[in-house]
C-alpha positions in Angstrom: 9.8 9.7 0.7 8.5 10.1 -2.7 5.2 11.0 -2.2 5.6 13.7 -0.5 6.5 15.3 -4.1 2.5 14.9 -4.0 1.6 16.6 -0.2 5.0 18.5 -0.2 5.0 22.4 0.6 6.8 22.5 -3.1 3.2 21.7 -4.4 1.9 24.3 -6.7 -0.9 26.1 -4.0 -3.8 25.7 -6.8 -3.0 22.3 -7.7 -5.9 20.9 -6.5 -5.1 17.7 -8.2 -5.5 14.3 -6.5 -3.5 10.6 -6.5 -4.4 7.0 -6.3 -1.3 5.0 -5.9 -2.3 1.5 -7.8 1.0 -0.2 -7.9 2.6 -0.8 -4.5 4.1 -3.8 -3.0 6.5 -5.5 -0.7 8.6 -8.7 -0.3 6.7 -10.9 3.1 9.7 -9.9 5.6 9.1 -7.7 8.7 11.6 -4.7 7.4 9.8 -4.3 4.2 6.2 -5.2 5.8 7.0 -2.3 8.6 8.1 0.1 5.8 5.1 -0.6 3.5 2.9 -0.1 6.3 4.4 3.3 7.0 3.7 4.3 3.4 -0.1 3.2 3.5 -0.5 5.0 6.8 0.8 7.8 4.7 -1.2 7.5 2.1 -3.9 7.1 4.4 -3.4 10.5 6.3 -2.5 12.7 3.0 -5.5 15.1 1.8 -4.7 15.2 -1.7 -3.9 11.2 -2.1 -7.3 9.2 -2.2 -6.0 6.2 -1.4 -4.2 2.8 -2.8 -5.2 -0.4 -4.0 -4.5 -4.3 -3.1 -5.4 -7.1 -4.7 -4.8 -10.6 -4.8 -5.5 -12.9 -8.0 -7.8 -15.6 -7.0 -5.3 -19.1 -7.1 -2.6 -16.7 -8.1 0.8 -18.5 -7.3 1.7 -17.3 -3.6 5.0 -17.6 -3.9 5.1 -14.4 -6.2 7.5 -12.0 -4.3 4.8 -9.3 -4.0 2.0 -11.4 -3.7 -1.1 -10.6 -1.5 -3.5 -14.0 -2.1 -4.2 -16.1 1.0 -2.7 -19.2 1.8 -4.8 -22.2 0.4 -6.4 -22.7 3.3 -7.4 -19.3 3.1 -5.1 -17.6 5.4 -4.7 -14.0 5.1 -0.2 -13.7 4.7 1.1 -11.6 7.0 2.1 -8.5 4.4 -1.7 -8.3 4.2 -2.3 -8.8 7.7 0.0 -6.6 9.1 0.4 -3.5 6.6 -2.5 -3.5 4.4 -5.8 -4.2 6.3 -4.7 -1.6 9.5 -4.8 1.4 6.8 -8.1 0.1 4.7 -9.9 3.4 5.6 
């Protein structure tokens, strides 16, 4: 996995620096949703990697590959659901 460039034992040992992973996302299929929710519950246990965002833009079109936003009946989609909100700390 590619972040553990950022928790690996290859990391200097004074490099006290810290991560926020902002750009992350995931077609809505269960093999990507299970994959993307092993890489926020890997975010979410690393020391050094304070955490990710999500967000969802208001009336933004849900069919966007990536997208996050509810249904319009205000549904949470099932990427959200299923991967995101478990590893909200």
């Amino acid at each position: 996995m590619i972040l553990s460039s950022l928790t690996g034992p290859h990391r200097s040992a004074c490099d006290d620096r810290h991560a926020l992973v902002t750009e992350t996302g995931v077609p809505n299929n269960a093999n990507c949703i299970a994959k993307f929710k092993a890489e926020l519950a890997y975010i979410k246990g690393a020391s050094n990697i304070d955490g990710f965002t999500a967000w969802a833009a208001g009336s933004f079109d849900s069919s966007y590959l990536l997208s996050l936003t509810p249904s319009s009946s205000g549904v949470d989609n099932a990427v959200f659901v299923q991967a995101v909100k478990p590893n909200f700390p």
